[in-house]
Structure formats: C-alpha cells, structure tokens
ZAMARGU-4260 file (C-alpha; in steps of 0.2 Angstrom, whole numbers, plus 5000, padded with zeros to 4 digits):
<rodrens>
0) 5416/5432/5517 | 5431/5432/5527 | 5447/5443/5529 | 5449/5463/5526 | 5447/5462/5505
5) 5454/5481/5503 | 5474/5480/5503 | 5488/5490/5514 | 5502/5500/5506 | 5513/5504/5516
10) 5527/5516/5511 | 5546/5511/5522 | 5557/5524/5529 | 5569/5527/5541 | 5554/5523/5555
15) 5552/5508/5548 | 5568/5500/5544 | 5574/5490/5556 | 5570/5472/5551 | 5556/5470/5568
20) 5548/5483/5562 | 5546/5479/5543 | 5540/5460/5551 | 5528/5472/5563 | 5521/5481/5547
25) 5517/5464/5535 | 5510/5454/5554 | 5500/5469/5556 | 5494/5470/5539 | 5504/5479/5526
30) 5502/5471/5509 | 5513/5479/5498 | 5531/5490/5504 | 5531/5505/5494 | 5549/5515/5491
35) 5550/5531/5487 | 5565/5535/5477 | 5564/5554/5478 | 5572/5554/5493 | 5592/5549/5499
40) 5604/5542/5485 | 5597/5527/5476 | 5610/5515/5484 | 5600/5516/5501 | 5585/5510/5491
45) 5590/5495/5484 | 5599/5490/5501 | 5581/5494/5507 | 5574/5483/5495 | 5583/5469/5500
50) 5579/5471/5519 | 5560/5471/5515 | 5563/5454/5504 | 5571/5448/5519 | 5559/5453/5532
55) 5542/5448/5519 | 5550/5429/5521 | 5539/5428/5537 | 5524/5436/5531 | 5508/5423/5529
60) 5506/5429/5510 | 5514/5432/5497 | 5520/5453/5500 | 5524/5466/5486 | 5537/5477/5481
65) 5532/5495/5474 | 5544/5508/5470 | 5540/5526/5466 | 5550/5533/5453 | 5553/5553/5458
70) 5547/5561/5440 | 5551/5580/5434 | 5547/5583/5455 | 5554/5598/5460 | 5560/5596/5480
75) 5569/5609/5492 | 5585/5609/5499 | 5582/5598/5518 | 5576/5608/5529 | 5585/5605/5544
80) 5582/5596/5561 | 5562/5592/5565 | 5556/5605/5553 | 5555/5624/5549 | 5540/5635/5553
85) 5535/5647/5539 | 5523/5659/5548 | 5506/5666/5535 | 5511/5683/5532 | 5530/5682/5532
90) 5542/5686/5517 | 5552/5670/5510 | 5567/5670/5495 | 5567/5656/5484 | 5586/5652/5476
95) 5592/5640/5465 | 5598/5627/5475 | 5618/5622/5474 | 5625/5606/5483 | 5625/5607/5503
100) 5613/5618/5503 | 5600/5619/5518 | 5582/5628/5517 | 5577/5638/5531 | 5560/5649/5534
105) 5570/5663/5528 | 5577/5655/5511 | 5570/5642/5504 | 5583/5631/5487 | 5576/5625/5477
110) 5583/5609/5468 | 5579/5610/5449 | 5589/5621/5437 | 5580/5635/5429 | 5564/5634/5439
115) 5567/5648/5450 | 5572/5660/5436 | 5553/5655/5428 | 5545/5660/5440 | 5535/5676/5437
120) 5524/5686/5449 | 5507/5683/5456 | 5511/5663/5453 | 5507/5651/5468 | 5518/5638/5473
125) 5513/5626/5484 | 5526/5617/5497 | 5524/5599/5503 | 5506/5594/5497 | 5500/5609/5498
130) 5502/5615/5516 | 5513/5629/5515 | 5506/5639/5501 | 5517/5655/5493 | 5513/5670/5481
135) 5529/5676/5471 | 5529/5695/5471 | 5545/5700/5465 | 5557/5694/5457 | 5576/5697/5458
140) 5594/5694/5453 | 5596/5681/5469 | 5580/5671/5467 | 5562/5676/5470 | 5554/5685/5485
145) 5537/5677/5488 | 5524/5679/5504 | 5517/5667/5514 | 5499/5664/5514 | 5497/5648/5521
150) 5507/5643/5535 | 5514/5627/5542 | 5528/5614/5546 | 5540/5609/5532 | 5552/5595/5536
155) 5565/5585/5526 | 5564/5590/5507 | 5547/5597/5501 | 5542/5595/5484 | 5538/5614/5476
160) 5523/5613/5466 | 5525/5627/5452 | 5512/5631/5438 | 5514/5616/5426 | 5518/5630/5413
165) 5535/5633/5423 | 5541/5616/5423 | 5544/5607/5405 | 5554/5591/5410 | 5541/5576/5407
170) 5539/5562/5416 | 5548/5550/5414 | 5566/5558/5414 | 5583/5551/5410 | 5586/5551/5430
175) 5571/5538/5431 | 5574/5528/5418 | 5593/5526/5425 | 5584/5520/5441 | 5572/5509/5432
180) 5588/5499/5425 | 5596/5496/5443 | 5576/5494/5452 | 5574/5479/5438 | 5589/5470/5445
185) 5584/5471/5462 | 5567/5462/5456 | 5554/5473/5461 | 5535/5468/5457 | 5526/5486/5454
190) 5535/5504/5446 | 5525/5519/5447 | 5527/5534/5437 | 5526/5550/5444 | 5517/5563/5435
195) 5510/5555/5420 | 5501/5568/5407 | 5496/5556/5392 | 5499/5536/5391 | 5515/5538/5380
200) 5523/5541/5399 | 5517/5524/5402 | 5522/5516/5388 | 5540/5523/5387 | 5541/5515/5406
205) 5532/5498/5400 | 5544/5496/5385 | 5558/5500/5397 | 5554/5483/5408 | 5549/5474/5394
210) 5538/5459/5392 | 5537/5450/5410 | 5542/5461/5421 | 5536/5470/5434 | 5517/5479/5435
215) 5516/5498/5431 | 5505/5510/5441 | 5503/5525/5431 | 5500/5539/5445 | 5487/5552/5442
220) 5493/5569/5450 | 5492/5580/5435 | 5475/5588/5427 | 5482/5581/5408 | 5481/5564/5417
225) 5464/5567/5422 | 5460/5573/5403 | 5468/5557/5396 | 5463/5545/5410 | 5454/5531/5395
230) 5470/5531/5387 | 5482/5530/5399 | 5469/5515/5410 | 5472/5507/5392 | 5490/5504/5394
235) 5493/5505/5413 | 5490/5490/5425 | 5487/5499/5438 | 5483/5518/5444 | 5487/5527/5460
240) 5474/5542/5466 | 5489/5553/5469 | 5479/5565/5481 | 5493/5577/5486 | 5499/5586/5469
245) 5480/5584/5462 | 5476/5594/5476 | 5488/5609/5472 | 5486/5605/5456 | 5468/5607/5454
250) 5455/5615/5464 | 5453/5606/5480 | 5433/5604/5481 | 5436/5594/5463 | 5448/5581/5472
255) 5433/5571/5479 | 5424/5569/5462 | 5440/5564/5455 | 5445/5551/5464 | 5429/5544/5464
260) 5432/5545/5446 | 5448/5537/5443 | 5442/5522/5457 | 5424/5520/5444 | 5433/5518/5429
265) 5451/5509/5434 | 5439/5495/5442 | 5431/5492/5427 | 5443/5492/5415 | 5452/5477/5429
270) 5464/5488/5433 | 5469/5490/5454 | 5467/5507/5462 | 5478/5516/5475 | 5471/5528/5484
275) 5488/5539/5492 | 5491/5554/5503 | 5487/5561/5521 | 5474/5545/5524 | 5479/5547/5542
280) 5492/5561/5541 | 5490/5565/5560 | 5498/5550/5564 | 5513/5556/5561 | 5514/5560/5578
285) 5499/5555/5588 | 5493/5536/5593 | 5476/5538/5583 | 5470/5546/5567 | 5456/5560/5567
290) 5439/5555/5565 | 5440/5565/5548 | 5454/5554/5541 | 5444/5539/5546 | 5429/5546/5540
295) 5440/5546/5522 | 5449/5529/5522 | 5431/5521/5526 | 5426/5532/5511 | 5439/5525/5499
300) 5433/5506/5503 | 5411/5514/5500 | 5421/5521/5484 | 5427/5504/5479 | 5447/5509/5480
305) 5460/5492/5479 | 5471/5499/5490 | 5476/5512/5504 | 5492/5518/5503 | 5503/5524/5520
310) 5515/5536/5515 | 5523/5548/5530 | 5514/5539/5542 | 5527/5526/5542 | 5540/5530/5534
315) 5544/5544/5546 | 5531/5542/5558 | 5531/5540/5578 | 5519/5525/5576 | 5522/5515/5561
320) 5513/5500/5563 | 5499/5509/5575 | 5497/5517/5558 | 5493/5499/5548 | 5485/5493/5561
325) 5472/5506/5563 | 5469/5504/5544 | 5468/5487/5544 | 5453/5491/5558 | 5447/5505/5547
330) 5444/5494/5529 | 5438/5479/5536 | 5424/5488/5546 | 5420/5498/5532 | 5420/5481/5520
335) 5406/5475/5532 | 5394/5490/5523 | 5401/5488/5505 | 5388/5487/5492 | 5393/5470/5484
340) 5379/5467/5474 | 5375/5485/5468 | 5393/5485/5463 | 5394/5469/5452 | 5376/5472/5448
345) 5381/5489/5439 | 5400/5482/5435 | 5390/5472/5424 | 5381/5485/5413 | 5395/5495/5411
350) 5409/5480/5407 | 5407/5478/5388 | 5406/5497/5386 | 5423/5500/5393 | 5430/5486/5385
355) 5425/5492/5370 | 5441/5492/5361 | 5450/5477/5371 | 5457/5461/5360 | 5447/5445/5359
360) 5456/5437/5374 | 5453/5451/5385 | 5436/5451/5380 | 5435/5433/5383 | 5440/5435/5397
365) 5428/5450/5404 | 5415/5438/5399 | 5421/5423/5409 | 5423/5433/5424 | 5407/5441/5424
370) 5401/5424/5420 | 5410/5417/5437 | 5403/5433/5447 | 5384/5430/5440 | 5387/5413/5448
375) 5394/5418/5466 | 5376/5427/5467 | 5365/5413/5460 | 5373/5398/5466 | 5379/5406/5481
380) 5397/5400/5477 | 5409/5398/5492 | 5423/5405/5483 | 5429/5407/5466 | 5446/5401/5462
385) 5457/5409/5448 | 5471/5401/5441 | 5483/5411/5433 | 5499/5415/5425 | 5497/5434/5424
390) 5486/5438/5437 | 5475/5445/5425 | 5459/5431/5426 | 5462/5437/5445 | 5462/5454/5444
395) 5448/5454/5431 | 5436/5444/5443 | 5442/5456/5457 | 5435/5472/5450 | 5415/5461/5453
400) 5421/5463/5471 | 5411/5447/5474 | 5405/5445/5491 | 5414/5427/5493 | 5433/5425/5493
405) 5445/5425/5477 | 5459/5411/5477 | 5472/5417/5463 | 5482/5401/5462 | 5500/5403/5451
410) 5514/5395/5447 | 5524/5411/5449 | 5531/5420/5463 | 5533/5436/5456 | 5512/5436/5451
415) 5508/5432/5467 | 5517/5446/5473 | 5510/5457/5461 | 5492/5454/5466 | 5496/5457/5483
420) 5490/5476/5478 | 5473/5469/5468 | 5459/5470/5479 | 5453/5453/5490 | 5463/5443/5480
425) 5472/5430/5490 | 5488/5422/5481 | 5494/5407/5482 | 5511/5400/5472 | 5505/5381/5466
430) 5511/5371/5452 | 5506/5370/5435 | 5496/5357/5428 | 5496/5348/5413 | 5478/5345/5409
435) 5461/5354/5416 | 5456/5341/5426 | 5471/5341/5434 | 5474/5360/5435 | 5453/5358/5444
440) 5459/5346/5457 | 5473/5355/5462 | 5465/5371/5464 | 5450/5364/5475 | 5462/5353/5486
445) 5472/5371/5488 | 5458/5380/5493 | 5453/5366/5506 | 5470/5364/5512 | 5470/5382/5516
450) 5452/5383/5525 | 5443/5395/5512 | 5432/5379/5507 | 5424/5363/5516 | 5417/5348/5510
455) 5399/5352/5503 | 5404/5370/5497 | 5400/5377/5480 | 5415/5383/5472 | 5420/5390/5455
460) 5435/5386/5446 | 5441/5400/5431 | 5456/5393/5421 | 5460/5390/5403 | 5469/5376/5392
465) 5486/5372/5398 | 5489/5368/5379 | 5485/5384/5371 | 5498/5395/5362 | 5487/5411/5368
470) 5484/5408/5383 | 5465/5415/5388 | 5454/5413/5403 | 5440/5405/5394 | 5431/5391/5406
475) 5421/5392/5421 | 5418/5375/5432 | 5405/5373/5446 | 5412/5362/5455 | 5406/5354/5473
480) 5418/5352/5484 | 5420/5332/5491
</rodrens>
C-alpha cells in the first residue's frame, strides 16, 4: 500500500486566499477546496473559485471543487473585530436583524425574518456549533431576552440554531437555487445541501444541475435526515457527517453513534463520506491540534470515513496549511492500523442487502467490484485499476477499501476531479479507447508510467464494453504486468 488513502477537504477563506497559500494547501495535502457560500456576497465566491482553479494547475492530481450551499441557516449580524465574549450567566436581547447591523454581547440580530418573533420561552438556541448556548426567558415587543448558560467566543456571523419547530423554510430555498445557477457556470465538481430532511431536498438540487453535472453531497445535520438516511443515500452521491448542527440538534453523547452510522451505511451503498466540524478546532489559533482532536480524526479513518474536512481551521485560521499538514500526518498513521480485511470481508456480507433495490447495472456492478476486491486478497493483486466514465466503477471498488492502490483512469477532467473526495482513489485523465484490449493496455501502461506497478506485478483491470449503449462495469481482467 502506498500514499495516505483517506482524503483532505479543506475549506478556503480569507487565511487562505492568497494564491501561495492555496499552492501551500494542495502541496501539503488538501484534496478537495471547499466554499462556503453562507458567508460574504456570492461575487467573492466565484472570484474565489476561479483563484483555486488557478492555484490547483500546480497540484500533482487532479483537485476538487466543493461548494456549500447556505440552506434555511439562520446567522447573526457580524460580530465585530476578533470576537465578542458572552459570559455564562449574563442577560442577552435577541432582535430582528436590519441591514448594517452589528451584534454585540449585549444584542445579538438576528438575520432571518420572523424568527425572532417565534421564539417562545424556555427554548434553547444554540450559537455557533453550539458553543454559546442561550435559554429564552422572556419575550418582548424589541426582540427576546434570553440568559446565557454556556459561555464563549463568537466571531464573524454565527449560525443560531433554534428548535426546528421555529424555523419552516426547507432546504433548498430560492436563495440556493439562485446560487446553484451562477455556481454551475463557474464549473464546480461537488454542491452540498445544507440541512437536508427527506431525499426530495436532494432530488430538487440534482434535477437543478441535471444530467452530467456536478456530484451532490447531501449533508446530514438534522435528526429527519438521520430518520430518512436510506432514502436520501439512495439519491445522493455523496454524504457529509455535518457534526456541528447534529450536535445542537441532538443530544451530544448520540453524535458518536451517528456518525459511525452515516459512515457504515454511505460506504456500502458506494457513496463517499465527509466527516466535517471542529476536527482540529484549536488550531484556529495554535501550531498543533489537542491530543483529543487527534484522538477523533484517527477515529474517523478506524470508522472507515472518505474524507476529513478543514473548515475554520483554514479558512480563518492562524495556521492554515499547519492545519492540512497535521491531518495529512494524522490519517496516514491512522491508515497503517485500518482493518482492511475485516472491512471488505464484512462489506461483502452486507453489499447485496443494501443494494437491494438498485437497477441491474448498479448491481452488475456491486458484483464486479466485489469480484475485483475478492481477487486483491487472493491473488495478492498489486493494484486494481478502474476505468471509468463516472467514477462510479471507482467509487464502488473504493468503498472494499482494499489494501492495494486504486487507479481510476478517465477520459474526463471533471470525473477526475470529483473522485478527488472518494476515498484512495487516485485519478488519472487518459484517453478512451475503442476496444477492450486497447482500453487494458492503456490502463496497465498508465499505471506503470506512473510507478503504482512494475514488471512482474498482478494487476486487476475493471472496465466494460466501449460499445455498449448502457454503459456498465461488467468485466474483471487479471492481468500480469510485462
């Protein structure tokens, strides 16, 4: 086995804008560059966009694009300068926010129309992901008076996390899909939907982009999500373990199950898993992450997670690419413990359950990758090759988590950037081929071209019939590398 398998998201910010610093990120090990669009005007995001094309030219692999679309998110007015302290025990009034307004540890606006007013007493609301904690006690004519009963830090613009009951607008809103249309043109490869409750969320998002387009990451953060996750794994491509609103969402001692949960049964239905929020939150500010937070990224990978995702850590962060480096360090020590064969092993009893209900290419598929990752045990196979229009064939031999590397070799660009979130899959853009044969020789030379095979080496080949009119995954070679 070679290289770290589990991949890096990192999210960009104003600490990680200027172009030596997005180079930094991707030589250090970032992945994917994720966008938040919840926060400054959408103009600034596309201009980002652009920048982190531009710096990814240099990167060694192919590097993905993930936008996060904001969702009914409910955010304060900016606190201002490095933050606002709200003490545990003091008094705070929550308004309606109106433009140019700024929250302070006296009066904190909040920026969504009628929420305030919802509000009724003994409601929590939780600030940030969950760090400043509030109990609404009265309520009045010029917003709500609430106490604090957990202190902290609140810097930039907070999301206010209300009972769901309070909040109706559903994910995704007309602001989003507005988005959507001007994200699309920019050519990202992932969208992520905030706040999914049921898989129609998705499916309005997906029937958005249409056929072709980018991936959709369907992020789980609300406890309906939790309820509907077969449904909504049936229709997403990938899922996020949003950890931040599921923890002031639901009770915190359940986050653990559930994200062990979401990770279980997004792997086996081939679907890539993010897991997202505070991974190494104190470097925000220090050099190093606490041994707790690499306690939990080492945790994620024993879990079987595709991806870690950065969020504050280097967007706004003091240490940006400190931050993907020390993750980089984190999930390939971790890998070194991984329980390869107990994975696939147990992968492999549960595949044809969960794909129960999937079409007869999908199925063909599940079979012919199962197929490949019985052979890497047996035959002690080199590495297995995927060659792939999707990146589904890729994706579905991915979620075996073989202990030998995955080639994903593809004649497009924007696929190759896509699995660049799919766990140790490493993509290559080749051209297509017209025959088999061909479309073998290709692949094999690639792989020894790029060093992930020698002369002598066992490899396996996944492809299908150039010539087909549905295009399905449905032939395994062994071949012995000359």
């Amino acid at each position: 086995m070679s290289g770290r398998r589990t991949k890096i998201i990192a999210t960009v910010g104003p600490a990680s804008d200027p172009p030596e610093v997005l180079q930094a990120l991707f030589a250090a090990g970032a992945d994917v560059a994720r966008l938040s669009l919840a926060h400054g005007p959408l103009e600034a995001s596309l201009e980002r966009i652009s920048r982190v094309r531009a710096a990814a030219i240099g990167a060694s692999r192919p590097v993905g694009i993930l936008v996060d679309l904001p969702g009914p998110k409910v955010r304060t007015a900016p606190f201002s300068g490095d933050g606002v302290v709200l003490s545990t025990g003091a008094k705070v009034r929550l308004t309606e926010a109106t433009e140019g307004d700024v929250s302070t540890a006296e009066v904190v606006a909040v920026q969504l129309t009628g929420a305030v007013q919802a509000l009724e007493p003994g409601d929590r609301v939780a600030l940030g992901d969950g760090g400043v904690a509030l109990v609404v006690k009265e309520c009045r004519d010029d917003g709500v008076v609430a106490t604090v009963v957990g202190g902290g830090v609140l810097r930039a613009r907070p999301g206010v996390t209300m009972p769901e009951a309070r909040v109706t607008q559903r994910s995704p809103t007309e602001a989003d899909l507005r988005m959507l249309e001007r994200v699309l043109e920019a050519g990202v490869d992932a969208v992520a939907v905030s706040f999914v409750e049921t898989a129609d969320d998705v499916v309005t998002i997906k029937r958005a982009i249409g056929w072709g387009g980018p991936v959709v990451v369907a992020k789980i953060e609300t406890g309906s999500a939790v309820d509907h996750m077969e449904d909504i794994l049936h229709v997403a491509d990938a899922v996020m373990v949003a950890r931040g609103d599921l923890g002031v969402r639901l009770p915190l001692e359940d986050v653990p199950h559930i994200q062990k949960q979401i990770i279980r049964r997004g792997v086996t239905h081939g679907k890539p898993v993010i897991t997202a929020t505070q991974m190494l939150e104190s470097m925000l500010a220090a050099p190093t992450p606490t041994r707790a937070e690499v306690s939990d990224v080492a945790n994620a990978v024993f879990d079987g997670t595709s991806a870690v995702m950065l969020s504050g850590e280097t967007a706004i962060g003091a240490h940006p690419v400190l931050a993907v480096e020390a993750m980089a360090r984190i999930t390939a020590r971790a890998e070194r413990d991984f329980d390869y064969q107990g994975w696939g092993t147990r992968l492999g009893q549960q595949q044809m359950a969960g794909l129960a209900t999937a079409s007869s290419m999908v199925r063909t598929t599940s079979a012919i990758t199962a197929a490949a990752w019985r052979a890497s045990v047996d035959a002690e196979l080199t590495a297995i090759i995927a060659c792939t229009n999707s990146g589904t064939t890729a994706r579905m031999i991915s979620r075996f988590r073989p202990i030998c590397p995955i080639l994903a070799i593809t004649p497009h660009w924007s696929t190759a950037r896509q699995l660049a979130m799919a766990w140790g899959i490493q993509p290559v853009v080749g051209a297509a081929h017209a025959t088999p044969d061909e479309t073998v020789w290709h692949a094999v030379d690639t792989a020894m071209r790029l060093g992930v095979v020698r002369p002598g080496d066992l490899v396996g080949v996944l492809l299908g019939s150039p010539s087909t009119t549905e295009p399905t995954t449905d032939t395994l070679r062994l071949v012995r590398v000359r």
